[in-house]
C-alpha distance (Angstrom), angle and dihedral (degrees) to the residues before:
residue distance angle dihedral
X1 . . .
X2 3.30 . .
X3 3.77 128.0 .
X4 4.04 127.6 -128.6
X5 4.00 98.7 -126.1
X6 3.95 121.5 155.2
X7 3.53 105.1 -110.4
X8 4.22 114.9 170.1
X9 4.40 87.4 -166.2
X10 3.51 137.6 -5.0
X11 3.24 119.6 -139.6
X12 3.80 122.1 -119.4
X13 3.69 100.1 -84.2
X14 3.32 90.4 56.6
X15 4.18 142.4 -124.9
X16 3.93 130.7 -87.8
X17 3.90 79.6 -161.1
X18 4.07 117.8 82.4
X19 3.74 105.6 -121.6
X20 3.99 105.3 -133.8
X21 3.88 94.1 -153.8
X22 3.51 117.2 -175.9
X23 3.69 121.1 -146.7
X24 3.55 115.8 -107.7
X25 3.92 97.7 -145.5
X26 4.14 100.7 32.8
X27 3.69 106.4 24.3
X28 3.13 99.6 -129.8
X29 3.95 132.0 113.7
X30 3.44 123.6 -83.5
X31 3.74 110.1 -122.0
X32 4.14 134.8 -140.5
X33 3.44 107.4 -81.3
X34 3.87 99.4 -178.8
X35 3.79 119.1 26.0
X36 4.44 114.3 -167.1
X37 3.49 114.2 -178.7
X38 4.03 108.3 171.8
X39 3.60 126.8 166.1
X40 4.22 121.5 -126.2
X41 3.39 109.9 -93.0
X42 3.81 130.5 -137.2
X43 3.72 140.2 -163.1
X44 3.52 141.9 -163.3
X45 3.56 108.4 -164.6
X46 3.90 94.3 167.9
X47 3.39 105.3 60.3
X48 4.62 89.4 99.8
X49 4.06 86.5 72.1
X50 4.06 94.0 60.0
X51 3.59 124.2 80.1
X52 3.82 101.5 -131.0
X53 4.13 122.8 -132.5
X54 3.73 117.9 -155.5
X55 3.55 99.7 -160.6
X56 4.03 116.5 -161.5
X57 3.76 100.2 168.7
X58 3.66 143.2 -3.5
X59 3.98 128.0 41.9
X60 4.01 103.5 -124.1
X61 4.08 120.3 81.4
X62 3.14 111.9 -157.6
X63 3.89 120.3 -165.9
X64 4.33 121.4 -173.9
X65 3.96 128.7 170.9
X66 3.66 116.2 -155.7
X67 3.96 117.8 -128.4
X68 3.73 114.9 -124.0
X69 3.37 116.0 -106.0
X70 3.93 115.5 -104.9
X71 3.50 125.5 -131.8
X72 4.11 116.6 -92.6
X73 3.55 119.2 -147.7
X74 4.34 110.0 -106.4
X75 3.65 113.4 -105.4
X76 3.98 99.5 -153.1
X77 3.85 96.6 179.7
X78 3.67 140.5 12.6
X79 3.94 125.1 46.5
X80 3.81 109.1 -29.8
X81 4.35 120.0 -125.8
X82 3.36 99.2 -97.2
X83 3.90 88.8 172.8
X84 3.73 107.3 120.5
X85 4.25 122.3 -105.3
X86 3.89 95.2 -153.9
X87 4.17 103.8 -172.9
X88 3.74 127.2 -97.3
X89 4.08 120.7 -115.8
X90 3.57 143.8 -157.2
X91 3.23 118.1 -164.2
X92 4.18 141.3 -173.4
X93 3.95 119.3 -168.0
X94 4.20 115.6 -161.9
X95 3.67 130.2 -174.0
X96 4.07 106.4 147.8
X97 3.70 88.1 126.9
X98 3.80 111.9 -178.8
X99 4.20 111.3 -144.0
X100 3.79 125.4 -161.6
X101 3.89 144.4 160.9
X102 3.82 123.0 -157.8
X103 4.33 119.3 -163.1
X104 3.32 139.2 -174.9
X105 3.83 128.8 166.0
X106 3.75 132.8 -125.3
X107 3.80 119.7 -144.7
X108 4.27 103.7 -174.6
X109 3.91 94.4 178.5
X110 3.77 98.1 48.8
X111 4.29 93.3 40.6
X112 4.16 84.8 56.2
X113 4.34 84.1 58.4
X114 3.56 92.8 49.5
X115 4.11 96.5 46.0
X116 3.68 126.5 97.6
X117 3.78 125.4 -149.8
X118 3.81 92.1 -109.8
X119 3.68 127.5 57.3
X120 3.53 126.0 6.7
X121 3.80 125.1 33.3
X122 3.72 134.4 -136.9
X123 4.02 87.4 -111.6
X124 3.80 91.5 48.2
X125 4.13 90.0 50.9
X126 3.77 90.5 52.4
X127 3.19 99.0 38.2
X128 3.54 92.8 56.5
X129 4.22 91.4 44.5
X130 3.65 83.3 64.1
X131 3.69 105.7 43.5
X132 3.84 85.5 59.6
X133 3.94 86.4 78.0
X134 3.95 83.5 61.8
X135 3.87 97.1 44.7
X136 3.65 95.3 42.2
X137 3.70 90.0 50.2
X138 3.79 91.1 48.5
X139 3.97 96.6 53.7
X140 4.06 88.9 52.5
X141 3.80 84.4 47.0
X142 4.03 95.0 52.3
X143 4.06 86.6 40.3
X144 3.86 84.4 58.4
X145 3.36 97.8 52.0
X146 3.83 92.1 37.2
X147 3.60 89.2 57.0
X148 3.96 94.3 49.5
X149 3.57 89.9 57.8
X150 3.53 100.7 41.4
X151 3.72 86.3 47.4
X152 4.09 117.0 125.1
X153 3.61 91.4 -140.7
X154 3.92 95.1 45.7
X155 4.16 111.7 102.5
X156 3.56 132.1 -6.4
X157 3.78 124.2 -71.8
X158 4.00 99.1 -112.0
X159 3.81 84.5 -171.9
X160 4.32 81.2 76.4
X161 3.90 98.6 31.2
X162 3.59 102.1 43.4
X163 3.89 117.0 7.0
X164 3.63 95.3 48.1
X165 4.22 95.1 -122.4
X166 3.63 91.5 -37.3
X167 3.96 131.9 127.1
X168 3.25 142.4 -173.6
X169 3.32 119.1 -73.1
X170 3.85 107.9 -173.2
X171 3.76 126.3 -5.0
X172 3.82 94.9 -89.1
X173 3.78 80.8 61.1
X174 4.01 84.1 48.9
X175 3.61 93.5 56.8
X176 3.77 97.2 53.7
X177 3.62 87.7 48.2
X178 3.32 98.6 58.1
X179 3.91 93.6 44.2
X180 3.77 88.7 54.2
X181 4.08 86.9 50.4
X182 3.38 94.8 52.9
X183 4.04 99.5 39.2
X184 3.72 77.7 48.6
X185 3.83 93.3 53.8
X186 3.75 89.3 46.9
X187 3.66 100.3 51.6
X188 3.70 120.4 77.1
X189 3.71 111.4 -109.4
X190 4.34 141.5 91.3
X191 3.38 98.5 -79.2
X192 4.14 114.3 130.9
X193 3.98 96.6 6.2
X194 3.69 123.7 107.7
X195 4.13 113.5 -74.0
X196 3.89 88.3 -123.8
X197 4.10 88.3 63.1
X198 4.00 112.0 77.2
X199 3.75 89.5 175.0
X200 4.08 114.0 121.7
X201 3.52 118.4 -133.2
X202 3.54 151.6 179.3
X203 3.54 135.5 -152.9
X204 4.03 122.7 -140.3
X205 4.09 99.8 -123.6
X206 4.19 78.3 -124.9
X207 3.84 86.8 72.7
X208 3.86 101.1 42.0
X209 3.66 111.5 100.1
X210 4.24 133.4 175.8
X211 3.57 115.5 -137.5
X212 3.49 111.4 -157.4
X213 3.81 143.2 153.8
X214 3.75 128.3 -103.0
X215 3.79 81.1 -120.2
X216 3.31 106.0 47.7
X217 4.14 88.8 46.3
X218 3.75 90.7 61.5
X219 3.10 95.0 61.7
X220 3.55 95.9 58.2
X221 3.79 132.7 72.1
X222 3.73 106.3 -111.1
X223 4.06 99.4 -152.9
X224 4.25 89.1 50.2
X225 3.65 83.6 49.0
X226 3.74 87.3 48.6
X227 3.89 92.5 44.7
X228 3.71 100.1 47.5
X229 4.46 86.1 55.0
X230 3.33 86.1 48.0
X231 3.81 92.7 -127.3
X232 3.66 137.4 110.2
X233 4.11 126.1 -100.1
X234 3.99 85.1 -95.5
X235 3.33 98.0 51.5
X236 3.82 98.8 41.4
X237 4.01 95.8 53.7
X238 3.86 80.2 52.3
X239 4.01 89.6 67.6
X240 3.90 98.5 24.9
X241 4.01 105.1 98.3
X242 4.01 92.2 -159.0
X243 3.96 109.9 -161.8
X244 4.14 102.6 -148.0
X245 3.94 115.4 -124.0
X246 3.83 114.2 -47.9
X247 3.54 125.3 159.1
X248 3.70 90.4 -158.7
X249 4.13 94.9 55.4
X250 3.69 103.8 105.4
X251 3.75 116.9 -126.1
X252 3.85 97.5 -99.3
X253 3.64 135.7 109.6
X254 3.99 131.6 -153.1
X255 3.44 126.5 -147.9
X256 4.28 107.3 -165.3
X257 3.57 150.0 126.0
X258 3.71 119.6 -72.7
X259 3.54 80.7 -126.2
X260 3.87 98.2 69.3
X261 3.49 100.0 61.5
X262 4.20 122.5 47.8
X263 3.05 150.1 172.4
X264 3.86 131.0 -150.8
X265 3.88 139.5 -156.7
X266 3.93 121.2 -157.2
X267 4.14 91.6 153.6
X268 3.07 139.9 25.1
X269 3.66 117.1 157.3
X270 3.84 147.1 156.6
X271 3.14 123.0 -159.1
X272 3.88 146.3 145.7
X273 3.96 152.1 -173.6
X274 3.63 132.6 -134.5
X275 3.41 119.9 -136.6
X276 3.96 110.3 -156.4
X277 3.43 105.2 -174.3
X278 3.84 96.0 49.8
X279 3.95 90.5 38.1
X280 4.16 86.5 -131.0
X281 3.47 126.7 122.6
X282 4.12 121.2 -147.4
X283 3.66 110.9 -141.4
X284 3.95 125.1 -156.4
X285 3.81 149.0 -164.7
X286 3.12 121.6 176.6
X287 3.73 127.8 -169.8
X288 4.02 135.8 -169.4
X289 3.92 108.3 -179.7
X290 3.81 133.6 156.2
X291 4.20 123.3 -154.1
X292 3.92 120.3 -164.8
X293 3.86 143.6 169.9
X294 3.67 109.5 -136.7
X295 3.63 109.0 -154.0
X296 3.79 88.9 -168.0
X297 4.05 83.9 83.6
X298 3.37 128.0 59.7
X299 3.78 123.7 -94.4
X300 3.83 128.6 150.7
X301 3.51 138.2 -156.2
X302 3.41 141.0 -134.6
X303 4.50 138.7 164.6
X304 3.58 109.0 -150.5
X305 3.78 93.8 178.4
X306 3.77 97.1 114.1
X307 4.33 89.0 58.0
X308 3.57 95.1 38.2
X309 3.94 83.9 58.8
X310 3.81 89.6 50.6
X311 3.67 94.9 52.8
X312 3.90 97.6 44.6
X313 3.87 75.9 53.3
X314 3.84 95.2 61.2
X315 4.08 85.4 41.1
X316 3.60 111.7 35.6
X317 3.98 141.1 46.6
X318 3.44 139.4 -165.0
X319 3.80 116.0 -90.2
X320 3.70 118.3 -118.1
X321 3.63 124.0 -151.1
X322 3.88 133.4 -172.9
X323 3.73 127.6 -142.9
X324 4.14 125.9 -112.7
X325 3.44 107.8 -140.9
X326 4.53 123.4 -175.1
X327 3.09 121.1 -165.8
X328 3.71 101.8 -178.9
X329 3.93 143.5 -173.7
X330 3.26 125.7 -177.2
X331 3.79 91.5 -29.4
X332 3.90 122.7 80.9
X333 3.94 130.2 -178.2
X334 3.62 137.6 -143.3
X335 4.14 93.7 -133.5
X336 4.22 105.6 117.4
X337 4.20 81.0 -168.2
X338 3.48 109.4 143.1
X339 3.71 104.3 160.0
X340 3.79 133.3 10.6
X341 3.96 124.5 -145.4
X342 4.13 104.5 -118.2
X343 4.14 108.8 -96.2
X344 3.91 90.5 20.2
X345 3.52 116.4 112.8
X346 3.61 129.8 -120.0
X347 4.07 136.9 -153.8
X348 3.59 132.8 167.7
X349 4.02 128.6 167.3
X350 3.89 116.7 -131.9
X351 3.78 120.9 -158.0
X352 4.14 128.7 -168.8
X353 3.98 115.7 -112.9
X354 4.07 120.6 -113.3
X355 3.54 102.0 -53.4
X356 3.77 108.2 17.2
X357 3.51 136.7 87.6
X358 3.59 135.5 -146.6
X359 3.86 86.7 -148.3
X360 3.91 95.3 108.3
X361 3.55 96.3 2.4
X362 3.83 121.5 150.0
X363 3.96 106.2 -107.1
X364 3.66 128.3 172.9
X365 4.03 126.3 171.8
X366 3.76 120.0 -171.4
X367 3.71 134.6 179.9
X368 3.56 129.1 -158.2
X369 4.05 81.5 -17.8
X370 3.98 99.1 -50.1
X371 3.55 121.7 109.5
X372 3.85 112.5 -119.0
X373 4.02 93.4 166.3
X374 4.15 88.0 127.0
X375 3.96 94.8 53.3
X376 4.37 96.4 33.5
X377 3.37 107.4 38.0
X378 3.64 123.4 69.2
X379 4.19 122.6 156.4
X380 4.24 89.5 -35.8
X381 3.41 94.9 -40.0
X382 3.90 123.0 115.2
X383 3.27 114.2 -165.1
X384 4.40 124.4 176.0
X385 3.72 121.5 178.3
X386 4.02 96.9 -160.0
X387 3.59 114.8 17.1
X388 4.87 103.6 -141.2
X389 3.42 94.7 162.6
X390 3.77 157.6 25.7
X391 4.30 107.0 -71.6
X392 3.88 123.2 -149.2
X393 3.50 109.0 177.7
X394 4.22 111.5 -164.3
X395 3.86 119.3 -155.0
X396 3.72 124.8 177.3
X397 3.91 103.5 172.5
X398 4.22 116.3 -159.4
X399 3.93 130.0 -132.5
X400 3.60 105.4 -83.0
């Protein structure tokens, strides 16, 4: 909420005080002439690479794949097996549902006080109180699924199954990785599915997805990536599963069917009370959903950390920063600047102390040990285009 504070100007980032500013003709205060209020918005840009459960009833999913059947050897002659050859199962049961409500509260009389005759509207205001429910709900949803992904336990280390304790070492060595992965995916066999499971499988190239960070992606040439699938730009961001910028996200990808990771929906509800005698309204959504790694699917594995450190190498460099050093007598300065980034420039107006006067003063500006006084210093004012070195400026101002 904001508080009433006399402000004359803000500056141009702004206030979260209101500036009372009296008119310097009428006397009177200046009103709002815009008014924005917008709600935060969320995303979840994720949710493509989870298979989705609508849940109507019950509390347990249960997922099973069905072993292919084997081949029998062909009795020609005599009595045939009639003995039946009923089909083998593997099976997964989840029910760690995760419930939740989110509130807020609508007050209509008090949101007319606050509104201005230009910009937003009373509708607008509550309309955007309640779609916070929605947003709020959806950031906890994408953290969810972020967290599945980014999870330790989540996918098979294809570093052990298929590179034989070898990583990537640079992001060409990414690249054929991730081709393997997915050729791997593709072809029918045990690779990325739990140990326990002997059944082959295959997974339909519509059901492969790349999880990947923002990050990660960056540092990668989108058409190679493209190339090495096979597919075209459209059709790759239509299987790439591209978690947004997160510092947290480790630096791994997965390569795995849809199928292996879900998510699932029991509630999903809005609802709300009105409270009469406080002319408020409570507004809910409430949410019951479950999110699970099924190791019945395929899903691999992989830490890239070591290659995206190689190419931030061949992109990036350390920043270098120089030291502001005063030295001051009788004179002081406002500047706070303690360090400069190399190249930047730097500027900072000196002043003499009651009594004392810069006029004749002994002043002496060096940088990176050479003196620069003659080019930097000018009437108090030190001013350096491209900061190369370390700066001590000297100032011993004189009785005026």
């Amino acid at each position: 909420m904001a508080t009433v504070t006399t402000i004359d100007v803000t500056t141009k980032y702004g206030s979260a005080d209101f500036p009372t500013n009296v008119n310097d003709f009428l006397g009177l205060i200046e009103p709002i002439a815009v008014q924005n209020i917008r709600a935060v918005k969320s995303s979840n840009r994720i949710s493509n690479g989870f298979y989705e459960y609508e849940v109507a009833n019950g509390r347990v999913i249960e997922e099973a794949i069905i072993k292919m059947a084997e081949r029998q050897n062909f009795v020609r002659s005599g009595a045939p097996n009639l003995a039946p050859k009923d089909p083998t199962l593997a099976v997964r049961y989840f029910n760690n549902w995760q419930d939740g409500q989110y509130q807020t509260t609508t007050r209509v009389s008090e949101i007319r006080k606050i509104i201005a005759n230009k910009g937003t509207g009373t509708e607008e205001v509550v309309a955007g109180i309640i779609d916070s429910l929605t947003q709020g709900e959806a950031y906890d949803d994408y953290k969810a699924m972020a967290g599945i992904i980014a999870d330790e336990g989540v996918g098979f280390d294809a570093s052990t199954v298929m590179f034989n304790d070898k990583h990537p070492k640079n992001m060409k060595g990414v690249l054929y990785c991730l081709r393997e992965m997915y050729n791997a995916l593709k072809a029918t066999n045990t690779v990325g599915i739990d140990d326990t499971v002997s059944f082959k499988q295959a997974t339909p190239v519509e059901d492969i997805r790349i999880a990947i960070s923002e990050s990660v992606l960056n540092l990668i040439d989108v058409v190679e990536l493209a190339n090495i699938f096979n597919l075209s730009k459209e059709e790759l961001f239509g299987t790439l599963v591209i978690v947004p910028y997160d510092v947290d996200f480790p630096q791994k990808v997965l390569v795995y069917d849809r199928k292996a990771l879900g998510r699932g929906t029991f509630l999903y509800e809005y609802s709300q009370d009105y409270i009469g005698k406080g002319l408020y309204t409570n507004h809910y959504l409430t949410v019951d959903r479950i999110y699970l790694y099924n190791e019945l699917y395929k899903c691999l594995a992989l830490d890239v950390s070591e290659a995206v450190a190689d190419a931030k190498d061949d992109v990036l460099e350390d920043n270098v920063y120089y030291t502001v050093t005063n030295t001051l007598t009788h004179a002081e300065t406002e500047s706070t600047v303690a360090k400069v980034l190399s190249g930047k420039g730097f500027e900072a107006l000196y002043t003499a102390s009651t009594g004392y006067t810069l006029t004749g003063a002994t002043v002496s500006v060096t940088m990176g040990g050479s003196d620069i006084t003659a080019s930097a210093y000018d009437d108090g004012k030190v001013t350096i285009g491209s900061v190369t070195g370390n700066i001590v400026v000297t100032i011993t101002a004189v009785s005026a």
